[in-house]
C-alpha positions as CSV (number, residue, x, y, z in Angstrom):
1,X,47.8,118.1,107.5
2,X,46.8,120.2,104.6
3,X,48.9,123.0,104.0
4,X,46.0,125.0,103.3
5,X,44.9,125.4,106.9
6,X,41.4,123.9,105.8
7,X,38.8,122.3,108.1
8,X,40.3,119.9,110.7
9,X,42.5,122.2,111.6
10,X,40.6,125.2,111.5
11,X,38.4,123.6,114.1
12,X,41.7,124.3,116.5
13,X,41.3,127.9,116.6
14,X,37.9,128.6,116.0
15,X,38.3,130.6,119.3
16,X,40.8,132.2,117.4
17,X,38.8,132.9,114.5
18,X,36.4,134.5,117.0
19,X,38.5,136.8,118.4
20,X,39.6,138.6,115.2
21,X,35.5,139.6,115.2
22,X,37.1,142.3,117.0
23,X,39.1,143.5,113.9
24,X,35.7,145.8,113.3
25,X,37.2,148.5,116.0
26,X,40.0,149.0,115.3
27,X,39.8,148.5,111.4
28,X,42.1,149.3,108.8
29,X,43.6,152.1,107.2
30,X,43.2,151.7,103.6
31,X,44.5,155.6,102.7
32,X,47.9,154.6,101.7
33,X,47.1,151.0,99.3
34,X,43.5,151.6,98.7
35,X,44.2,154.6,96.0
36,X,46.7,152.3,94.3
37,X,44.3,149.6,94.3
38,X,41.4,151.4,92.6
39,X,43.6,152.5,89.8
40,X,44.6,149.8,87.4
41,X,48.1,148.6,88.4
42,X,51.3,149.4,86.2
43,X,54.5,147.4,87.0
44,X,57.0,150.2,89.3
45,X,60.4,150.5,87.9
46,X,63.0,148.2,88.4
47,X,65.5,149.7,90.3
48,X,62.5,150.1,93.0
49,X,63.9,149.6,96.4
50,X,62.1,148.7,99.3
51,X,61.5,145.4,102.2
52,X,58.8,143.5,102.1
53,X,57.9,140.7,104.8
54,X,56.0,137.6,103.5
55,X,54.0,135.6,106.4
56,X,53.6,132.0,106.1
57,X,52.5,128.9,107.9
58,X,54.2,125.9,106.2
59,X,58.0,125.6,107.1
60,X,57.9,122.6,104.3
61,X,56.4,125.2,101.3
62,X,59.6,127.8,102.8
63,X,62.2,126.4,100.0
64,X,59.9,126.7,97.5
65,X,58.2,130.0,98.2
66,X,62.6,131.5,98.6
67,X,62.8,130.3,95.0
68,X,60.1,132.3,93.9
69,X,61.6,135.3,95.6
70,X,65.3,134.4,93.8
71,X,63.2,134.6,90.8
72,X,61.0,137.9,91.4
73,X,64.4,139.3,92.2
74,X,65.5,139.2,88.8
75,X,63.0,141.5,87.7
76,X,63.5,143.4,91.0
77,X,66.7,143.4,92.5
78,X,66.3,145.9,95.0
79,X,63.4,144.8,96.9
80,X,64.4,142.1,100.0
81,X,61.2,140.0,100.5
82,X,62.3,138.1,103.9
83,X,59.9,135.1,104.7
84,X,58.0,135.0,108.3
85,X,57.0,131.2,108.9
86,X,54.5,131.1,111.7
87,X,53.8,127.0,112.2
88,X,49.5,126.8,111.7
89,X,49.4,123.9,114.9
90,X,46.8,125.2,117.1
91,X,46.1,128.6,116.8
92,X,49.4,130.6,116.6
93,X,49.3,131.7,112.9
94,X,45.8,133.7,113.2
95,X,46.5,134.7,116.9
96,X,49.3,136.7,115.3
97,X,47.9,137.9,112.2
98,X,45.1,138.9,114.3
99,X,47.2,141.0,117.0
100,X,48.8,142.3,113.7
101,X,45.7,143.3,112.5
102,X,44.4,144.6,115.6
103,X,47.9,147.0,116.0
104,X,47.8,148.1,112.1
105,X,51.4,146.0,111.7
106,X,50.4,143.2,109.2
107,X,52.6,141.5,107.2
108,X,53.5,143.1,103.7
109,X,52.5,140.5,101.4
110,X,50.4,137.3,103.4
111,X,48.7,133.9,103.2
112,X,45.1,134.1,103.6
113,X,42.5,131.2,103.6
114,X,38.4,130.6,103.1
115,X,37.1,130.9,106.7
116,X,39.0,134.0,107.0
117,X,39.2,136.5,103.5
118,X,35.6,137.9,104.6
119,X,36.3,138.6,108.2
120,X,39.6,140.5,107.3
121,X,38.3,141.9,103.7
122,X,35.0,143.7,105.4
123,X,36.5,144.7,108.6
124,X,38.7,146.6,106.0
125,X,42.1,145.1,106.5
126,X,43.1,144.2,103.2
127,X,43.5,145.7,99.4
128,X,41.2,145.2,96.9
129,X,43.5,143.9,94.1
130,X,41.1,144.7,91.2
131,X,44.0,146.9,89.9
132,X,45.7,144.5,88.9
133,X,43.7,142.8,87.0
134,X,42.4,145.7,85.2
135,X,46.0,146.3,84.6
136,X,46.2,143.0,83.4
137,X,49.2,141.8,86.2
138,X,46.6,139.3,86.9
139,X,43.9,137.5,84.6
140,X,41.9,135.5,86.9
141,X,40.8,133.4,84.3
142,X,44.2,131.8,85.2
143,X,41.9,130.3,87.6
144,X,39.9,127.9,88.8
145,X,36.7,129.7,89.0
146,X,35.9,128.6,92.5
147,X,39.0,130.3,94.0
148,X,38.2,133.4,92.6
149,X,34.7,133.6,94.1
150,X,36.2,132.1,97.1
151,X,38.8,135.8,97.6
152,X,35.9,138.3,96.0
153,X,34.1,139.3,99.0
154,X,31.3,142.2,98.1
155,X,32.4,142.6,94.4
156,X,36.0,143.1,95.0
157,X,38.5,141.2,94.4
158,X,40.9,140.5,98.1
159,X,43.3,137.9,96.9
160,X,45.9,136.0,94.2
161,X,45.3,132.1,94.3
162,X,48.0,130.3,95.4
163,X,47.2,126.6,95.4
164,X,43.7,124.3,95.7
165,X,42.9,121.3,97.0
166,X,39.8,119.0,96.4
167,X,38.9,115.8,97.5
168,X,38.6,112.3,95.8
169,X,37.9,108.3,96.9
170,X,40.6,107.0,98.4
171,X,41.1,102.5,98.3
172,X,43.2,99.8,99.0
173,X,43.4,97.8,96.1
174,X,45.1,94.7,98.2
175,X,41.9,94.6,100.7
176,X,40.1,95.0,98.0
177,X,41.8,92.6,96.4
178,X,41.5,89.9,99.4
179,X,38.0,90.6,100.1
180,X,37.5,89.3,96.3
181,X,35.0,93.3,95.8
182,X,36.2,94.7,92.7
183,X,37.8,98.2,92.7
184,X,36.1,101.7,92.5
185,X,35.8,103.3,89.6
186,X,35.3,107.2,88.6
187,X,31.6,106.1,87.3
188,X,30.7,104.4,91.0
189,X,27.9,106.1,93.0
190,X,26.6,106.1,96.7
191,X,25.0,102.8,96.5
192,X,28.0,101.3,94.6
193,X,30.3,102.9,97.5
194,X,27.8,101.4,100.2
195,X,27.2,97.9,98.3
196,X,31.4,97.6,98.4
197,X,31.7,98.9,101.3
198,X,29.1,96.2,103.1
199,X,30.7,93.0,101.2
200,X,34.4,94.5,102.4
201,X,33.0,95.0,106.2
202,X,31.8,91.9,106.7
203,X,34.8,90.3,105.0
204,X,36.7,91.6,107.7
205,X,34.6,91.4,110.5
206,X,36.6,91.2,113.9
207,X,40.0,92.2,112.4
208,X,39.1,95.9,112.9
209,X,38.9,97.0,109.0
210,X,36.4,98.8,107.8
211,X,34.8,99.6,104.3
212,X,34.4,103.1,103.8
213,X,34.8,106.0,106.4
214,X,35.4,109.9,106.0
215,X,36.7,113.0,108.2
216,X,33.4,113.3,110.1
217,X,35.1,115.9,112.7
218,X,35.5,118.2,109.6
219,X,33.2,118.7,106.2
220,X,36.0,119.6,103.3
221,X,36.6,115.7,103.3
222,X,33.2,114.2,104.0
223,X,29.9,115.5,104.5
224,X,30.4,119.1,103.0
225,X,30.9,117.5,99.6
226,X,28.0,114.3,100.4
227,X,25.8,117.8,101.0
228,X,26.4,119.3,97.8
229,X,26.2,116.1,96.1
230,X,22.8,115.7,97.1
231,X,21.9,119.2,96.0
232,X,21.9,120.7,98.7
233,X,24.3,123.5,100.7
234,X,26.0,124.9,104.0
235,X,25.5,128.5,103.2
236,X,24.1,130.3,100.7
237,X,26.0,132.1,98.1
238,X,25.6,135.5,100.2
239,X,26.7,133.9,103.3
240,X,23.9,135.1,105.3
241,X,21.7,131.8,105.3
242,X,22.4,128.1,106.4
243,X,21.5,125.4,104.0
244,X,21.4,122.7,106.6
245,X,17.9,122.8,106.8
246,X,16.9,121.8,102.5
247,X,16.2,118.2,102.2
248,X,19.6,118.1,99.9
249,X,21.7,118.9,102.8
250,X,19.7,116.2,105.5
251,X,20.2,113.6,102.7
252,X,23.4,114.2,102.3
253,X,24.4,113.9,106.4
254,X,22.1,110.8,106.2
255,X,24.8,109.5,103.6
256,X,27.2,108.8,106.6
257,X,24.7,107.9,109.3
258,X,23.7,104.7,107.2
259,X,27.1,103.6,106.6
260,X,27.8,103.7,110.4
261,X,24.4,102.4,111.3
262,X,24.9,99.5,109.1
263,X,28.7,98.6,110.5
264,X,30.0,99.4,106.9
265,X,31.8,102.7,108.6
266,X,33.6,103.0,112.2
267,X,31.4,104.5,115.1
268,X,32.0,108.7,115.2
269,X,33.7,108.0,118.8
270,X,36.1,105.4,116.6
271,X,36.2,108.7,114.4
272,X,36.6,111.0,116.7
273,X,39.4,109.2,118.2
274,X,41.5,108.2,115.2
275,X,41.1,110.4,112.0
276,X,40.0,108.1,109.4
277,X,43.2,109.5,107.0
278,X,45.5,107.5,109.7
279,X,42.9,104.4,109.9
280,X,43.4,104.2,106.1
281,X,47.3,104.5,105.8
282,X,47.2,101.8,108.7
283,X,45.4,99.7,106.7
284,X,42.2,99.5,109.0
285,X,39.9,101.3,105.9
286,X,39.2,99.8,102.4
287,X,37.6,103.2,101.0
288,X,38.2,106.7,102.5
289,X,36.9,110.1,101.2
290,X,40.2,112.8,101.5
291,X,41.7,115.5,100.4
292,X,44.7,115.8,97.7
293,X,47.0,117.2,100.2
294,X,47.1,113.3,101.9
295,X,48.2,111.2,98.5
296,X,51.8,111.6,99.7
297,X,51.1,110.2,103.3
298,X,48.5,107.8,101.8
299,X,51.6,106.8,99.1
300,X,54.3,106.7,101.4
301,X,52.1,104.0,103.4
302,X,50.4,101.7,101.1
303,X,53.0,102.0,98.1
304,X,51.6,100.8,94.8
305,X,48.3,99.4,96.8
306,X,46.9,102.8,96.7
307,X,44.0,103.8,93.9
308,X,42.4,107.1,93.6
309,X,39.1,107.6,91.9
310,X,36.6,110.3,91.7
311,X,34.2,111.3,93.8
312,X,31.1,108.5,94.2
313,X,28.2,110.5,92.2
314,X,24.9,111.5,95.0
315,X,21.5,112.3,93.4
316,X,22.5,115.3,91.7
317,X,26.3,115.5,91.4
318,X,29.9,114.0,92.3
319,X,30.9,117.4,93.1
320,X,34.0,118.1,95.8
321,X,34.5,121.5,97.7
322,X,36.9,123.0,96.8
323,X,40.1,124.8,98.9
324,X,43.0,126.8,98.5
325,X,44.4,129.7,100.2
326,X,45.4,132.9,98.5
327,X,48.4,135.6,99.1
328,X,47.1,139.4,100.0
329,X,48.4,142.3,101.1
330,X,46.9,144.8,104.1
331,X,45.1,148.0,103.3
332,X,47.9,149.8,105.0
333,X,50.2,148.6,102.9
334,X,53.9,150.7,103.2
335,X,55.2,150.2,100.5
336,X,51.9,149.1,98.0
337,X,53.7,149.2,94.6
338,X,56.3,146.8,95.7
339,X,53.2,144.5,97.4
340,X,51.2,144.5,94.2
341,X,54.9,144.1,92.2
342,X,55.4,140.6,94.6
343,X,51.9,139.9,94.5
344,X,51.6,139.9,90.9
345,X,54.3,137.9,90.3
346,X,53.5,135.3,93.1
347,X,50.2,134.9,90.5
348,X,52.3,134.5,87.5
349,X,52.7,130.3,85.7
350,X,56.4,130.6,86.6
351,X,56.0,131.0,90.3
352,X,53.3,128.2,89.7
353,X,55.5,126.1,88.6
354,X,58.2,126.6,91.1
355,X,55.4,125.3,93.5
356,X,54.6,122.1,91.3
357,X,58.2,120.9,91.2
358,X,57.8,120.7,95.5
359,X,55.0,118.2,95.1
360,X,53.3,119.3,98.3
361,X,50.2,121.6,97.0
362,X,48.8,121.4,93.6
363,X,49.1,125.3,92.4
364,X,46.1,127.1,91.2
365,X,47.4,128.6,88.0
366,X,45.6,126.4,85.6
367,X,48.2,124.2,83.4
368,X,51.0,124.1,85.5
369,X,49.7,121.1,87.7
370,X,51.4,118.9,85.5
371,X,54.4,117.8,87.9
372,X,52.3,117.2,90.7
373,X,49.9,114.9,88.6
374,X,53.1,113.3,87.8
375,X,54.6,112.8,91.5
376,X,52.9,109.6,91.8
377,X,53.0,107.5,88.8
378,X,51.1,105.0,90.0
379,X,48.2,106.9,90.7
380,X,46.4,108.8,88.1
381,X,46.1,112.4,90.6
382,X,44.0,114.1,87.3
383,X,41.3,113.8,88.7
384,X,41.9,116.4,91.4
385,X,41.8,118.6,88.8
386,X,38.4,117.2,87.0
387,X,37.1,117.9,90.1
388,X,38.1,121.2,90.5
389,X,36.5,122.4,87.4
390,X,32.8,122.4,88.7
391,X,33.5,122.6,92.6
392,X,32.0,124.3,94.9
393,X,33.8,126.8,96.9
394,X,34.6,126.4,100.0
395,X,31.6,127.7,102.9
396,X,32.9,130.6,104.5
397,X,31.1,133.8,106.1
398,X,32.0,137.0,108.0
399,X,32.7,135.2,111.3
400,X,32.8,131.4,110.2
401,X,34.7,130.3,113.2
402,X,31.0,130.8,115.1
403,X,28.8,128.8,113.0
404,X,32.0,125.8,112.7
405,X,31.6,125.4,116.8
406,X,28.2,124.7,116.4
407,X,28.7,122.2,113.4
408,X,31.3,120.3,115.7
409,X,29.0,120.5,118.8
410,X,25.9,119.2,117.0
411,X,26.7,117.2,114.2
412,X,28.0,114.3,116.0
413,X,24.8,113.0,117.5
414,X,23.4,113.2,114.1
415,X,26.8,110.6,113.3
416,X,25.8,108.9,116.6
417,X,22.8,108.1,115.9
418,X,21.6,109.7,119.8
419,X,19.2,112.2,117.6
420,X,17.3,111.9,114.3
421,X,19.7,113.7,111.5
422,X,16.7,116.0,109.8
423,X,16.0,117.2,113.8
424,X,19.9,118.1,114.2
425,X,20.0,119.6,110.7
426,X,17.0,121.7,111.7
427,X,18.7,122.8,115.2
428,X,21.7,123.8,113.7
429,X,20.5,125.7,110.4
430,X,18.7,127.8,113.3
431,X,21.4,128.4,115.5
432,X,23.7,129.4,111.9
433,X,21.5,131.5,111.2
434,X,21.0,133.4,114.6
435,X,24.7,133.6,114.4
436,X,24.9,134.8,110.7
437,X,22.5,137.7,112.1
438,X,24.9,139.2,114.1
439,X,27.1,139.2,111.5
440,X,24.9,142.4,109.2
């Protein structure tokens, strides 16, 4: 599962998600870290002493992140960071962020992640960390630009980038190699994909492989990206519209209704019941779109048989959303100048690289990718990062949990074929958009 928390998953708690609507009662108090946040940041003297608590939901990034603190340490020897792992499987890390929230007892320093940074950030639970980079703790031209946008909700800027992840073509090269179809390239296009992906399918008709599939319960991995690629989008940049409704968007659903119309992809039930990440590492899928945190699963299965491309080009691009959670700290922040000192540091290329040495998340601190690129030789994992310079970030608003229920109830007769996929574009750009009303 991506460590990130990204769309699968998210799906889990949506009802979660939901809930912290709620947040906009209670609200936070931003008296004691909004002052420091306004004012540009200068580093608090060493000998500061203080405890910070550090929430996060991956036990497997918990080694990595306590050598980070080691190192922070030395600058700051007097202020114990002790790390809270809360395990993201259904809903339990929101559910107890958001009774956190709702009791004014968040975490010190936290992760935070697309669907959520505007709920918390305009229900005024968080610091604006604009301070810092006017002080110039944090250049966020450090980067990718995507990111940024992603944590700047309303001008301000919410959170420090941690890591990204973006999504490439995934292939076999020995079914690839049996069927006698040769293998993708960067340069490859829809009709390339679906042109494979036919001669592949009926190679292996009755033996239950398939040529090409996606994550059609989720969009980071499949249709969100086909959408964009087609010029069109699933919000607009102010969150406050859908973009299911442009012809972009409809062509770029219609992408994956062909391929399963025409055999070349499983049925969405076949999808629904087995992701198409496990029907590829079982060898049941030639060609599968996914994201970078699944090329050490996908490694570990296939071995040298597994090839990574770019993203198949649609009519206007080959562009991939893009992911990646960020670390913040509340508005009520005790102790802020330690937060912002952790914080800053947490941003800086040495933490980054702490991060890259794990191998599980590519960090977002441009230039320090380097040893994850390199942690499967056999695959070139660049172009992650070629991808990442002109993604798109990922579609969030206030209350995105709301609009995400209605993407998983509707969009799968589109998939099935039991309604036309313009008519269940159209349905559910108006329902997103009743629900993005109540959001002003």
């Amino acid at each position: 599962m991506n460590h990130n928390v990204t769309r699968r998953s998210f799906l889990s708690f949506a009802a979660a998600g939901a809930a912290v609507v709620s947040l906009a009662a209670c609200g936070g108090n931003s008296a004691a870290g909004g002052s420091a946040a306004k004012a540009a940041y200068a580093a608090p003297a060493q000998d500061l002493s203080a405890e910070l608590s550090y929430a996060i939901w991956d036990a497997a990034q918990k080694p990595a992140m306590q050598k980070i603190v080691t190192e922070f340490n030395k600058q700051y020897p007097n202020i114990k960071v002790t790390i809270d792992v809360t395990p993201s499987k259904g809903s339990a890390y929101w559910t107890k962020i958001q009774t956190q929230a709702s009791s004014n007892t968040l975490p010190d320093v936290f992760w935070m992640n697309g669907p959520h940074i505007k709920l918390y950030a305009q229900n005024n639970q968080l610091m604006p960390l604009d301070g810092l980079v006017s002080g110039k703790a944090v250049d966020t031209a450090n980067y990718p630009k995507a990111l940024v946008d992603l944590y700047t909700v309303n001008g301000a800027f919410y959170g420090v980038p941690k890591d990204f992840d973006t999504s490439a073509l995934f292939y076999n090269k020995a079914l690839f190699k049996e069927a006698g179809v040769s293998e993708p390239t960067s340069n490859w296009t829809w009709d390339d994909v679906k042109s494979a992906g036919t001669k592949l399918s009926k190679f292996y008709q009755g033996k239950g492989v398939y040529g090409y599939a996606g994550d059609l319960t989720g969009g980071q991995t499949s249709y969100y990206n086909t959408m964009i690629e087609a010029g069109g989008t699933v919000i607009s940049t102010d969150g406050k519209k859908s973009g299911y409704d442009s012809a972009g968007s409809i062509a770029g659903l219609q992408f994956w209704r062909d391929l399963i119309e025409s055999g070349v992809s499983p049925s969405m039930q076949q999808l629904t019941d087995t992701a198409s990440s496990d029907m590829f590492t079982s060898r049941k899928l030639a060609m599968t779109m996914d994201g970078s945190w699944t090329v050490g699963p996908a490694q570990k299965a296939l071995g040298d048989d597994l090839g990574i491309v770019s993203l198949p080009k649609g009519p206007k691009s080959n562009q991939s959303v893009i992911h990646g959670l960020a670390n913040v700290i509340p508005a009520n922040a005790k102790n802020p100048a330690a937060a912002q000192a952790f914080v800053a540091f947490l941003g800086t290329q040495d933490a980054a690289k702490i991060q890259a040495e794990t191998g599980t998340v590519i960090p977002a601190f441009n230039g320090t990718q380097d040893a994850w690129v390199k942690s499967v030789p056999s695959v070139d994992l660049s172009v992650f990062l070629e991808l990442a310079k002109d993604a798109s970030p990922y579609p969030a608003s206030v209350n995105t949990a709301a609009w995400n229920e209605l993407e998983n109830t509707l969009l799968p007769q589109a998939f099935a074929g039991t309604k036309p996929v313009a008519d269940v574009a159209k349905d559910l750009a108006s329902q997103m958009n009743a629900a993005l009303a109540k959001e002003s």
